[in-house]
N, CA, C and O atoms as a Tinker XYZ file with bonds, in Angstrom:
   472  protein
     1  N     -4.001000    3.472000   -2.726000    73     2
     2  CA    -3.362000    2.247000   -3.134000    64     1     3
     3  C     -2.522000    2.517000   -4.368000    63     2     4     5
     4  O     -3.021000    3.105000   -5.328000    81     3
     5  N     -1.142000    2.068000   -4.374000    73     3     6
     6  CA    -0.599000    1.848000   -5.485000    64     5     7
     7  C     -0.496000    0.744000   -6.200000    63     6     8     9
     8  O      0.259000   -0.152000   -5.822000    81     7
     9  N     -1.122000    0.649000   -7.170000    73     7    10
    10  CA    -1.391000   -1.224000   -7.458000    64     9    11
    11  C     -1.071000   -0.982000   -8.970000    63    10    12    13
    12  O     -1.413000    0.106000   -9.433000    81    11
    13  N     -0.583000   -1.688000   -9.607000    73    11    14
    14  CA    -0.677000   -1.615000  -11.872000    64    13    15
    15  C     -1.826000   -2.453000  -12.035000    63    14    16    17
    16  O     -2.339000   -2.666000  -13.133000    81    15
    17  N     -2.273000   -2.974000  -10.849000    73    15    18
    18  CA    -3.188000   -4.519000  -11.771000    64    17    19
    19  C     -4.559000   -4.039000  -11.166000    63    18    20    21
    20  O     -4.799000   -3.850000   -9.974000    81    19
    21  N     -5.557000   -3.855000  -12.423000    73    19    22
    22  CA    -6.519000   -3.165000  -11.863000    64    21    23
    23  C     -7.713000   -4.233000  -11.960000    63    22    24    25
    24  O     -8.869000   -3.854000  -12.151000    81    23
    25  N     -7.323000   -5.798000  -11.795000    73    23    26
    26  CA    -7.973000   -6.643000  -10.957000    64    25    27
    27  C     -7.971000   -6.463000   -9.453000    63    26    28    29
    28  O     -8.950000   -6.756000   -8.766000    81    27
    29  N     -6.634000   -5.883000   -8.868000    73    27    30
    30  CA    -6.401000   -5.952000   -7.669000    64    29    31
    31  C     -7.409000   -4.610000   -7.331000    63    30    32    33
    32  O     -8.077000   -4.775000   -6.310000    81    31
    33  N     -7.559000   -3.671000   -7.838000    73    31    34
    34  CA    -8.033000   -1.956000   -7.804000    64    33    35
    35  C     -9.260000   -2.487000   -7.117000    63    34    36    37
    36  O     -9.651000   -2.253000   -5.973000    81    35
    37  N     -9.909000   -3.425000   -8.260000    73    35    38
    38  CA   -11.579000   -3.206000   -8.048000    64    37    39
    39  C    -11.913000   -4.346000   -7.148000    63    38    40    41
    40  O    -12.968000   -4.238000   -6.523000    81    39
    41  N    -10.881000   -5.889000   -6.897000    73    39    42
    42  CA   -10.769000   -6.214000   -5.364000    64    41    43
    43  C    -11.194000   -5.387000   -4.511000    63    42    44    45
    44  O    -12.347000   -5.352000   -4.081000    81    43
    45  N    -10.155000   -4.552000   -4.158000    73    43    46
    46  CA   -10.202000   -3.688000   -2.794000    64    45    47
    47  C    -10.843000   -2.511000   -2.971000    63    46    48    49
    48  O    -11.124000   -1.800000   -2.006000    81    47
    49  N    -11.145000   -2.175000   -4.239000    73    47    50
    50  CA   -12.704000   -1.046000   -3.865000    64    49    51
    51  C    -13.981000   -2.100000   -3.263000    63    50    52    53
    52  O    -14.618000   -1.992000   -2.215000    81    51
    53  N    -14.052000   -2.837000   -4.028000    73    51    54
    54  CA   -15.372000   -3.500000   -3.734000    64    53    55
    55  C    -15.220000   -4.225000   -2.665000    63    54    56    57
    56  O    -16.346000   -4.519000   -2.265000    81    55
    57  N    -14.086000   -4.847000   -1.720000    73    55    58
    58  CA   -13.844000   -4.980000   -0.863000    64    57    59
    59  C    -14.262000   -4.255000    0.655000    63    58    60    61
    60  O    -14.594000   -4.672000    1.765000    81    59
    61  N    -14.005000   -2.720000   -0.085000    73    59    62
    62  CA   -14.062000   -1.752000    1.006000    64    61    63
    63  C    -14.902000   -0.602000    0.748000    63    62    64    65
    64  O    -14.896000    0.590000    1.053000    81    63
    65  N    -15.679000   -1.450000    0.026000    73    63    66
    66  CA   -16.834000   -0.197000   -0.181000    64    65    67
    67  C    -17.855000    0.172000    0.904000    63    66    68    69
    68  O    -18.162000    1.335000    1.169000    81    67
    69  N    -18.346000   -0.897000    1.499000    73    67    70
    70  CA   -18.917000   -0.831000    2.937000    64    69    71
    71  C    -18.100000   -0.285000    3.915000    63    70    72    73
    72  O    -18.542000   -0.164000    5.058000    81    71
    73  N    -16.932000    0.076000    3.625000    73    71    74
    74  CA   -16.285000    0.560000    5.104000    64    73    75
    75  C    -16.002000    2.061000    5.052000    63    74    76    77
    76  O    -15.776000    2.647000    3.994000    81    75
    77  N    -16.026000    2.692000    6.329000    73    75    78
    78  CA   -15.708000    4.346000    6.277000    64    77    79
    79  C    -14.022000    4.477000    5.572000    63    78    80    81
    80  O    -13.004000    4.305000    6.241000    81    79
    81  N    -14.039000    4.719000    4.514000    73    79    82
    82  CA   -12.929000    4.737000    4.235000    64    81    83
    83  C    -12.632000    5.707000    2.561000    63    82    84    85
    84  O    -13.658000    5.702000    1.882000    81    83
    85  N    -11.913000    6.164000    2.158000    73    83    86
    86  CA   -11.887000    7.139000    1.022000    64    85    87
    87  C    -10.692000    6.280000    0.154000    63    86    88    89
    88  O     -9.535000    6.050000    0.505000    81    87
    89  N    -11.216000    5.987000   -0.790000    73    87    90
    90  CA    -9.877000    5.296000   -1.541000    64    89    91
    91  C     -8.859000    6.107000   -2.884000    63    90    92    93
    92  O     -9.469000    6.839000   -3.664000    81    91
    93  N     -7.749000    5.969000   -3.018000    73    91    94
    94  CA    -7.379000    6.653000   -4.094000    64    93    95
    95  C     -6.405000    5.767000   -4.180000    63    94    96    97
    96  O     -5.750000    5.207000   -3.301000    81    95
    97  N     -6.359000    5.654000   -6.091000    73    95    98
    98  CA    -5.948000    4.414000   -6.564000    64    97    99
    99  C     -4.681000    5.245000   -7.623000    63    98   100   101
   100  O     -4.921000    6.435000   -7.823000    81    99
   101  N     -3.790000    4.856000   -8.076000    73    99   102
   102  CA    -2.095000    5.098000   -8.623000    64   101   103
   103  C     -1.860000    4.017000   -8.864000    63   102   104   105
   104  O     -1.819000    3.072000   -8.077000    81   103
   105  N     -1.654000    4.023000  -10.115000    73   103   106
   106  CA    -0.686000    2.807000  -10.950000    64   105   107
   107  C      0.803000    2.930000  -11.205000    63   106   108   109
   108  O      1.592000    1.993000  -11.322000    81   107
   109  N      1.066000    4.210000  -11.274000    73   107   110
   110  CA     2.625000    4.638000  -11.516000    64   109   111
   111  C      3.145000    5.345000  -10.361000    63   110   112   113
   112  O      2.514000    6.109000   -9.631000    81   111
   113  N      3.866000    5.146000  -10.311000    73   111   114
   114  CA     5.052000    5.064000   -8.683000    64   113   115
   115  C      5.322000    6.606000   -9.154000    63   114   116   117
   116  O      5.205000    7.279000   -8.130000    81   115
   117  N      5.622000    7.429000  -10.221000    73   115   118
   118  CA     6.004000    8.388000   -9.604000    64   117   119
   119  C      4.660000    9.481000   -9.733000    63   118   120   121
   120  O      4.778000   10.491000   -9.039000    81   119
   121  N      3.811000    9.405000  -10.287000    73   119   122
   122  CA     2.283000    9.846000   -9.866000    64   121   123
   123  C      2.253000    9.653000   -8.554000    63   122   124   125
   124  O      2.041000   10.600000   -7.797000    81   123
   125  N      2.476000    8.325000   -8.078000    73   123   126
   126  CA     1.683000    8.266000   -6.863000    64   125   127
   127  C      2.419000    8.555000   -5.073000    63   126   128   129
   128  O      2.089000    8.299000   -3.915000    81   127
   129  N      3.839000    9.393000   -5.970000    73   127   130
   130  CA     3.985000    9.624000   -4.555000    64   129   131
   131  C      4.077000   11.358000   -4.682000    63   130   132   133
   132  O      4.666000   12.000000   -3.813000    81   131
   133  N      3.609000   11.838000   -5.533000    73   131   134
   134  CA     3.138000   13.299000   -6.027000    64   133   135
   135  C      1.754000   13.346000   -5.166000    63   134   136   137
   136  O      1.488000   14.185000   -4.305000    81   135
   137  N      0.684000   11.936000   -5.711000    73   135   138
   138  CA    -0.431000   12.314000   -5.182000    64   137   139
   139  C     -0.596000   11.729000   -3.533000    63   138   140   141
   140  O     -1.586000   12.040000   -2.870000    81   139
   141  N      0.247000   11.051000   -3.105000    73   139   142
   142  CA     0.542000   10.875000   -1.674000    64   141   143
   143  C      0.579000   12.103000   -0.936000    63   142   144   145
   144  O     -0.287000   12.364000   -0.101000    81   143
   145  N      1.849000   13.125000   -1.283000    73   143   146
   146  CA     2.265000   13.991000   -0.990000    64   145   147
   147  C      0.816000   15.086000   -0.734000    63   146   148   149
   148  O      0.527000   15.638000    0.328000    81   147
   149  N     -0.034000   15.190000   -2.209000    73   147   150
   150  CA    -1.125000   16.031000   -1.937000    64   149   151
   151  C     -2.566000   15.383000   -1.243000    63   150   152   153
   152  O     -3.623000   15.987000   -1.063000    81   151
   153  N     -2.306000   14.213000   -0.975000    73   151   154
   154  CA    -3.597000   13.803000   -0.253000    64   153   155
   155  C     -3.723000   13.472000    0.844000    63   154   156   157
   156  O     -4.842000   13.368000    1.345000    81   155
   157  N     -2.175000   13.122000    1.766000    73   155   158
   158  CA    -1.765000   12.805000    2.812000    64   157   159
   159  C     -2.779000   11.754000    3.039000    63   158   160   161
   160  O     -3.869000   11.970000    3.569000    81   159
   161  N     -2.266000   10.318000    2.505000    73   159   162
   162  CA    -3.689000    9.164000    3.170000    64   161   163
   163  C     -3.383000    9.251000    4.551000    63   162   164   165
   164  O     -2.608000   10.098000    4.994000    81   163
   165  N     -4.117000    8.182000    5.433000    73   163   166
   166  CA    -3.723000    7.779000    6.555000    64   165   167
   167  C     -3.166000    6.094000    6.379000    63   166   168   169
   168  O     -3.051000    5.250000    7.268000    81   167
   169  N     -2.914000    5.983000    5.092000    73   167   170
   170  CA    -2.260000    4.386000    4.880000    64   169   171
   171  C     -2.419000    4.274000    3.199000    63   170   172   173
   172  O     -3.373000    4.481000    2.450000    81   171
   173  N     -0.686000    3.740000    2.917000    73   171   174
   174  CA    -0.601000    3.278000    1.644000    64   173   175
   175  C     -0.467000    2.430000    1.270000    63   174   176   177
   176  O      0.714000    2.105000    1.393000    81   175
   177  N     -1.505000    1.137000    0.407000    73   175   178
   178  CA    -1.335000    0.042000   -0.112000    64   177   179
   179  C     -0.228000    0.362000   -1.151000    63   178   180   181
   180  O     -0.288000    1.261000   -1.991000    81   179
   181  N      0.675000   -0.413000   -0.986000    73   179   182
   182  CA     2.205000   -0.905000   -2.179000    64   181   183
   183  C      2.493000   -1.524000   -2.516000    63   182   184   185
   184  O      3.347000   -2.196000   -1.938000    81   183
   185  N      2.107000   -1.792000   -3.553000    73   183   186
   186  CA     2.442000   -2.860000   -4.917000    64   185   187
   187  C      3.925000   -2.776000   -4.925000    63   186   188   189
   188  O      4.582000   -1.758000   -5.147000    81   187
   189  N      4.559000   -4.451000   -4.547000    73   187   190
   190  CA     6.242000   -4.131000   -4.980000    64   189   191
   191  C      6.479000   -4.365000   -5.924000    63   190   192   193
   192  O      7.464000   -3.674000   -6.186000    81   191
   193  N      6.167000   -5.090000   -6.953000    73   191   194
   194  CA     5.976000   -4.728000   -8.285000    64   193   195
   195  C      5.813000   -3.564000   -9.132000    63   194   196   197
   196  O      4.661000   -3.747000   -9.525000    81   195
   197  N      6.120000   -2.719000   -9.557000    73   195   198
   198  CA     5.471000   -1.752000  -10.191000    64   197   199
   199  C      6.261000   -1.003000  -11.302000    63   198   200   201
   200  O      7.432000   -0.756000  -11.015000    81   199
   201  N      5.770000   -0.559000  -12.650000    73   199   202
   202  CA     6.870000   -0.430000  -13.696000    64   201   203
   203  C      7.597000    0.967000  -12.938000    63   202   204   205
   204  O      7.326000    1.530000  -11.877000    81   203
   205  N      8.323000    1.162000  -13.671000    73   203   206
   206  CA     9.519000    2.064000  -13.184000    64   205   207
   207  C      9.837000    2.170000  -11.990000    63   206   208   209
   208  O     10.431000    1.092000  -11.979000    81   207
   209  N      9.957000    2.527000  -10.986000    73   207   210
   210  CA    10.633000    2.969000   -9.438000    64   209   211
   211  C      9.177000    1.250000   -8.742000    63   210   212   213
   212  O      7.974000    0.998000   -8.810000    81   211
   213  N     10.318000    0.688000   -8.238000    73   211   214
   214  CA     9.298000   -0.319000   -7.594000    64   213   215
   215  C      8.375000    0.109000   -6.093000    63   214   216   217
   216  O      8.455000    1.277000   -5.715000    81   215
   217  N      7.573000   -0.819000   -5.336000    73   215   218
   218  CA     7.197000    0.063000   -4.365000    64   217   219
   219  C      8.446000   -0.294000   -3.080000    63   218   220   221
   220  O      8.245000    0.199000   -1.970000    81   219
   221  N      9.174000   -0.793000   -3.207000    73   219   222
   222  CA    10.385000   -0.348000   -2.051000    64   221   223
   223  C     10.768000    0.603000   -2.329000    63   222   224   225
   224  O     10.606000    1.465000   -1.466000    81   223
   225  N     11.535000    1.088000   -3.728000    73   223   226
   226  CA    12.007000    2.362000   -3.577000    64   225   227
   227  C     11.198000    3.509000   -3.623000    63   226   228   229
   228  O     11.842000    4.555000   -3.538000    81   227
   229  N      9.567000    3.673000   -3.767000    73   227   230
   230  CA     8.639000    4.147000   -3.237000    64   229   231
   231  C      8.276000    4.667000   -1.899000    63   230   232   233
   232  O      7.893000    5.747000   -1.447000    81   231
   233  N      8.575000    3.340000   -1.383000    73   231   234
   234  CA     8.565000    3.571000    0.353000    64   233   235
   235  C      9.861000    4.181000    1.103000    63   234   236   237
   236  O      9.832000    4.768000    2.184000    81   235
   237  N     10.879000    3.952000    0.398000    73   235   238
   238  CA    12.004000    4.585000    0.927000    64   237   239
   239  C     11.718000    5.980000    0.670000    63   238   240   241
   240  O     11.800000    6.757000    1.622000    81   239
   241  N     11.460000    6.329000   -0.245000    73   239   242
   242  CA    11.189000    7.856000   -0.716000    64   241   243
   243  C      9.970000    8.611000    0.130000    63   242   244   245
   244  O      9.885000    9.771000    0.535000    81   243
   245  N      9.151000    7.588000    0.222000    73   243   246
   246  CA     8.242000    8.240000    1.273000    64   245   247
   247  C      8.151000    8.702000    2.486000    63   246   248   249
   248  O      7.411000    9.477000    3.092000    81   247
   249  N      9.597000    7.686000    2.842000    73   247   250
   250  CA     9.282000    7.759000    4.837000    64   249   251
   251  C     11.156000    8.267000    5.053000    63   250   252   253
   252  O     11.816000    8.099000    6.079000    81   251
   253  N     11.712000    8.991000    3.546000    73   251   254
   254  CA    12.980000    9.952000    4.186000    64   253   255
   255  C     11.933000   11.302000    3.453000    63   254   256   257
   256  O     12.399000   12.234000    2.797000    81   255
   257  N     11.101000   11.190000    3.631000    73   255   258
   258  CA     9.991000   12.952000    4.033000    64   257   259
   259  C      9.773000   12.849000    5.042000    63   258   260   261
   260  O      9.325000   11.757000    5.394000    81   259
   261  N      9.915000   13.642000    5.801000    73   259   262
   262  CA     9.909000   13.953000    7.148000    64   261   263
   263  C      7.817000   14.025000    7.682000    63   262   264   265
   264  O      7.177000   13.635000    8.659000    81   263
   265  N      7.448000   14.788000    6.299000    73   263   266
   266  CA     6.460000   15.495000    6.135000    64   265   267
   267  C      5.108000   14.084000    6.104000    63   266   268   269
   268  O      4.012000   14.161000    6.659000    81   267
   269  N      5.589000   13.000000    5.363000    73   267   270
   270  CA     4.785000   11.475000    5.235000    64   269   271
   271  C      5.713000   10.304000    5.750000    63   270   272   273
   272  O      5.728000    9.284000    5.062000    81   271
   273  N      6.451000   10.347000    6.839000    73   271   274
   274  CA     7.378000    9.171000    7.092000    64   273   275
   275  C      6.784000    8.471000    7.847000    63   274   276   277
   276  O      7.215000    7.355000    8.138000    81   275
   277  N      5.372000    9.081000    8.467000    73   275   278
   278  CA     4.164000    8.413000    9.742000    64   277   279
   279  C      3.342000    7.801000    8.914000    63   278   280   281
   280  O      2.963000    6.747000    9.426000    81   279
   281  N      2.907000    7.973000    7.901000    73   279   282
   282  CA     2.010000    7.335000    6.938000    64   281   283
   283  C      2.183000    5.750000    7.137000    63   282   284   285
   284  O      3.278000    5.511000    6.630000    81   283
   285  N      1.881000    5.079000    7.411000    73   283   286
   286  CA     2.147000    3.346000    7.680000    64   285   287
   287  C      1.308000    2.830000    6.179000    63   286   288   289
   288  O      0.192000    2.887000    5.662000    81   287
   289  N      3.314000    2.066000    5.788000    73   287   290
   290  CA     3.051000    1.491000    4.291000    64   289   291
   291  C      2.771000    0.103000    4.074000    63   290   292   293
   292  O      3.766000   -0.616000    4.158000    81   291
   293  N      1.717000   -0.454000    3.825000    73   291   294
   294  CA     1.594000   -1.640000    4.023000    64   293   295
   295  C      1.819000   -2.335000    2.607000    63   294   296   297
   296  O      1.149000   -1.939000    1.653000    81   295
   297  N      2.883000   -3.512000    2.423000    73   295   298
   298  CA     3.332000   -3.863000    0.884000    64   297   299
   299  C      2.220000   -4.362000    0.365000    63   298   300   301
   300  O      1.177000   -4.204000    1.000000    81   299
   301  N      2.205000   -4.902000   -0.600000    73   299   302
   302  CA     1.386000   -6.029000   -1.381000    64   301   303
   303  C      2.465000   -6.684000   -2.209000    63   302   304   305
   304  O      3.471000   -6.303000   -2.806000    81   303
   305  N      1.624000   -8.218000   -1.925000    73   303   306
   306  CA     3.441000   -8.754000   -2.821000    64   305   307
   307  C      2.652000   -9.943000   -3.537000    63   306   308   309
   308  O      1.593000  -10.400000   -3.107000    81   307
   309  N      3.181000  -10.299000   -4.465000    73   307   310
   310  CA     2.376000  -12.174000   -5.255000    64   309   311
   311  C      3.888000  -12.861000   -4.405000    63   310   312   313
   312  O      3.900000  -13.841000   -3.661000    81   311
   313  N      4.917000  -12.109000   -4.751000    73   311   314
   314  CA     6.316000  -12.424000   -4.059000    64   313   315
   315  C      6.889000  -12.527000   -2.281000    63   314   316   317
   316  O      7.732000  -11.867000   -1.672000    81   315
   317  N      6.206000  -13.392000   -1.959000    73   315   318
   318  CA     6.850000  -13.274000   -0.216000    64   317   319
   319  C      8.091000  -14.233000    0.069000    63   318   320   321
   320  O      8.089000  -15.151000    0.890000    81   319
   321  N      9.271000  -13.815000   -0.849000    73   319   322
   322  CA    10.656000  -13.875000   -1.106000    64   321   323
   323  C     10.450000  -13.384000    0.191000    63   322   324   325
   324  O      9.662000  -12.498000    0.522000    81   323
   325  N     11.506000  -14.266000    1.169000    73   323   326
   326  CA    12.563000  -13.335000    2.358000    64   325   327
   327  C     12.853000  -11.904000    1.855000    63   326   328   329
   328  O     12.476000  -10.829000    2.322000    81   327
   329  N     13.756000  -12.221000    0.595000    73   327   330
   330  CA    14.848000  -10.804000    0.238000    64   329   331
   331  C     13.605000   -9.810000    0.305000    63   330   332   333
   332  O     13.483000   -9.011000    1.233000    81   331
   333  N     12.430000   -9.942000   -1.038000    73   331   334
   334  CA    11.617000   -8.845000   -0.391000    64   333   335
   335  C     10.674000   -8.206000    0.777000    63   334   336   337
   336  O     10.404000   -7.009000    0.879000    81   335
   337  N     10.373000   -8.912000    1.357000    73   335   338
   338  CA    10.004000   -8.592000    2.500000    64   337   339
   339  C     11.019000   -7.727000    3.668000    63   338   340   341
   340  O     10.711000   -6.774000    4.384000    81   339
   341  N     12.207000   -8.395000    3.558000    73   339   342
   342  CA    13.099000   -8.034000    4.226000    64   341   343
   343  C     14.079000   -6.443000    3.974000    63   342   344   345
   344  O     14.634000   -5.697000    4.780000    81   343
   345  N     13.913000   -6.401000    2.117000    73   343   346
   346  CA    14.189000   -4.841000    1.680000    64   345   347
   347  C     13.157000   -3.774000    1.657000    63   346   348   349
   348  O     13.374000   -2.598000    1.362000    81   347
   349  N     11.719000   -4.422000    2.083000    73   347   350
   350  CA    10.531000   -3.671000    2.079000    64   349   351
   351  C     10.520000   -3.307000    3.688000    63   350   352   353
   352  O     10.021000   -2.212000    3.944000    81   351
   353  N     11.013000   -4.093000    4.826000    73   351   354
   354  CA    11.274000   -3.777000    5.594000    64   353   355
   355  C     12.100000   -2.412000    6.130000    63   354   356   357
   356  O     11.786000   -1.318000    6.599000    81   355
   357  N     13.053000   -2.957000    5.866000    73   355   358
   358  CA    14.606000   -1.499000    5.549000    64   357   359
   359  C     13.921000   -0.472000    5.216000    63   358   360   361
   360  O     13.877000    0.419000    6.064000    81   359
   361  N     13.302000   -0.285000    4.131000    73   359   362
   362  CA    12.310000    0.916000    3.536000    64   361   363
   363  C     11.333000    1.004000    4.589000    63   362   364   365
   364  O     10.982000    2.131000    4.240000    81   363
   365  N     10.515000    0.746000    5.692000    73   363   366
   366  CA     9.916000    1.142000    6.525000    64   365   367
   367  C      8.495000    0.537000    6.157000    63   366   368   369
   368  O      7.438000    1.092000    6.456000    81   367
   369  N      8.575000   -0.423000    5.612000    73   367   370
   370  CA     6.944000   -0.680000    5.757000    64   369   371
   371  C      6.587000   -1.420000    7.011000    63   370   372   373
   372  O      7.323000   -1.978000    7.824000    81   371
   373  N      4.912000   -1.257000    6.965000    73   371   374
   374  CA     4.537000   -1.286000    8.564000    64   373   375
   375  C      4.135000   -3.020000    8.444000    63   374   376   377
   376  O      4.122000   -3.537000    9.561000    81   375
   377  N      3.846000   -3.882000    7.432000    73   375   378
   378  CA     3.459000   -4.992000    7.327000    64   377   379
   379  C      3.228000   -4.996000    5.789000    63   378   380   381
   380  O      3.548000   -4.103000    5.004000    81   379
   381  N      2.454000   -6.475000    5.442000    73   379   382
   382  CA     2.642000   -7.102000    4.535000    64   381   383
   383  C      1.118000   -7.806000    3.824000    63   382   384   385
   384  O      0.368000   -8.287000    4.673000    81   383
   385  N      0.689000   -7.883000    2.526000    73   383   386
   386  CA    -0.452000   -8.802000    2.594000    64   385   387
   387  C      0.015000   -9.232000    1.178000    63   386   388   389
   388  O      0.587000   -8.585000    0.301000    81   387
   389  N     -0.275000  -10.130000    1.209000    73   387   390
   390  CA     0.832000  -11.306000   -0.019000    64   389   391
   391  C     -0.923000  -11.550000   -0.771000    63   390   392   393
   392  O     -1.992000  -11.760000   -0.197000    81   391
   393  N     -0.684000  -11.447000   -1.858000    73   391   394
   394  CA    -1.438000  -12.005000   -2.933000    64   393   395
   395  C     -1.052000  -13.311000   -3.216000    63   394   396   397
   396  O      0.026000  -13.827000   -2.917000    81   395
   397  N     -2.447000  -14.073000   -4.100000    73   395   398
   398  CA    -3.886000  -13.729000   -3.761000    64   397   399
   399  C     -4.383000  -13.467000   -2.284000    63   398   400   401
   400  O     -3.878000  -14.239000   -1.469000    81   399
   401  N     -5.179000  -12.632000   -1.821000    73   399   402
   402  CA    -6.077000  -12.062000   -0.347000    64   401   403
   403  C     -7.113000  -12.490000   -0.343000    63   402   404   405
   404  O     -7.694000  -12.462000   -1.428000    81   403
   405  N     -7.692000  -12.958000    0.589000    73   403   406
   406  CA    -9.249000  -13.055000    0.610000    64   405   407
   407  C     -9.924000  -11.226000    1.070000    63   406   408   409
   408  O     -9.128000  -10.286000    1.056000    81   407
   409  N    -10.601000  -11.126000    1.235000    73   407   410
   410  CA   -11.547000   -9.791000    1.425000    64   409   411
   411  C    -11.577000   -9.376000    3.057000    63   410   412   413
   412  O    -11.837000   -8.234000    3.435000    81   411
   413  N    -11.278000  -10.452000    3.925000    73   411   414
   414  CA   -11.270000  -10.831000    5.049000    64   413   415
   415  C     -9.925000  -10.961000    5.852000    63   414   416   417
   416  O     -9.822000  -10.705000    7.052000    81   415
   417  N     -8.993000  -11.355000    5.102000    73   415   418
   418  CA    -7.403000  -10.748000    5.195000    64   417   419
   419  C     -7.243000   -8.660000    4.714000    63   418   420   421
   420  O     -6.832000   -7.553000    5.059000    81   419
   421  N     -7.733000   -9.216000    4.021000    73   419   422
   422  CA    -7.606000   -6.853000    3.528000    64   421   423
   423  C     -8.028000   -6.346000    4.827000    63   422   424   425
   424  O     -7.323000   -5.693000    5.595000    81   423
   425  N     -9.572000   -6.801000    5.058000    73   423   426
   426  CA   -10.010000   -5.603000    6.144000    64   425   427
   427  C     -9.312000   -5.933000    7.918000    63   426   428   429
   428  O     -9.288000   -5.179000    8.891000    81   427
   429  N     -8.900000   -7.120000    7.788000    73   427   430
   430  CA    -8.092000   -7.598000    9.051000    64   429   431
   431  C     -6.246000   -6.607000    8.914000    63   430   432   433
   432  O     -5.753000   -5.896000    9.789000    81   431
   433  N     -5.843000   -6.831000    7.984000    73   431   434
   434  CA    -4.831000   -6.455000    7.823000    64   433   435
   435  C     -4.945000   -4.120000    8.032000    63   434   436   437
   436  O     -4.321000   -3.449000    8.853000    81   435
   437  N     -5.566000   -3.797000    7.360000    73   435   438
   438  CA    -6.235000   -2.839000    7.245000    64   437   439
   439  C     -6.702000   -2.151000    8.629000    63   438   440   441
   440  O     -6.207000   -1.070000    8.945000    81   439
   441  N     -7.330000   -2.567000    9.170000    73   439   442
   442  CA    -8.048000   -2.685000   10.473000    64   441   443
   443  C     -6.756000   -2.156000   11.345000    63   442   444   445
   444  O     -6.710000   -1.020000   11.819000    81   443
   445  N     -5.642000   -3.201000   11.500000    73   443   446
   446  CA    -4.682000   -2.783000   12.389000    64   445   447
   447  C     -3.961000   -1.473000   12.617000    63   446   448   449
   448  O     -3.334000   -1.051000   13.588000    81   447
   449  N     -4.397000   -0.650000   10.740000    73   447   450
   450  CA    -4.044000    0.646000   10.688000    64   449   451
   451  C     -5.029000    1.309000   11.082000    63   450   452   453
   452  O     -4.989000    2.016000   12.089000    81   451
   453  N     -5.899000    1.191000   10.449000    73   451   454
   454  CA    -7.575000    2.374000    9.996000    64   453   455
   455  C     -8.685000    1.962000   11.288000    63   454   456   457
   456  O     -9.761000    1.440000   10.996000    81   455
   457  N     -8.455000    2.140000   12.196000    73   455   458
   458  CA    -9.769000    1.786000   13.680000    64   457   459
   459  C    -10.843000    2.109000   12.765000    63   458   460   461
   460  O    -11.935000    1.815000   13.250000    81   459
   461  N    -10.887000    2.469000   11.940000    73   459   462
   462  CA   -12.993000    3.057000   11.266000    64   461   463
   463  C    -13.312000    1.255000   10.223000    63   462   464   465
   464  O    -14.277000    0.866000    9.564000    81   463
   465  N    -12.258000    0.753000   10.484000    73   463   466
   466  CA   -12.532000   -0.333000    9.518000    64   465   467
   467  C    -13.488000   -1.537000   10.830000    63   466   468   469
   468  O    -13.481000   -1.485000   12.060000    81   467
   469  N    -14.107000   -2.375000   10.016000    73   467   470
   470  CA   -14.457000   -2.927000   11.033000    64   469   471
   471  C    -14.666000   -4.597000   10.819000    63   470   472
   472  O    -15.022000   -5.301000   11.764000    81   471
């Protein structure tokens, strides 16, 4: 997950602590597509918010690598503006979960990527 707000962090750890799942958490966009690169998730939570490089231009950067362009980026937004959704689109994300979430939206949303979720 790339998130700055580490209300949201311990949400979705404790969210998904019961589930087969390995989490790794990045607050800064360009850390976290260094540690993308070396951890290869199988799915990246994206904060479009985020100080310096936002997570659209995150996701654009991610999925013109040839090497992580399969990785399915799912945004996180407080903002479900058309415009962003729609430039988070362009950048290749696979869907969307708009803040505030219930715990029950994460693992539904989640689920559609990760089959071990349940």
């Amino acid at each position: 997950m790339v998130e700055d707000d580490e209300f949201t962090h311990q949400l979705v750890a404790v969210t998904l602590a019961s589930q087969d799942v390995e989490l790794v958490f990045e607050s800064d966009g360009a850390a976290a597509l260094e540690r993308i690169r070396s951890v290869r998730p199988d799915l990246v939570l994206m904060d479009v918010m985020l100080p310096g490089r936002d997570g659209v231009e995150l996701t654009q950067g991610l999925k013109s690598d040839p090497e992580l362009a399969t990785i399915p980026v799912v945004m996180v937004t407080g903002e479900a503006r058309r415009e962003i959704l729609m430039r988070s689109m362009e950048a290749g994300a696979a869907d969307f979960l708009v803040k505030p979430f219930t715990p029950d939206a994460l693992v539904a949303k989640l689920g559609r990527f990760l089959p071990t979720l349940r």
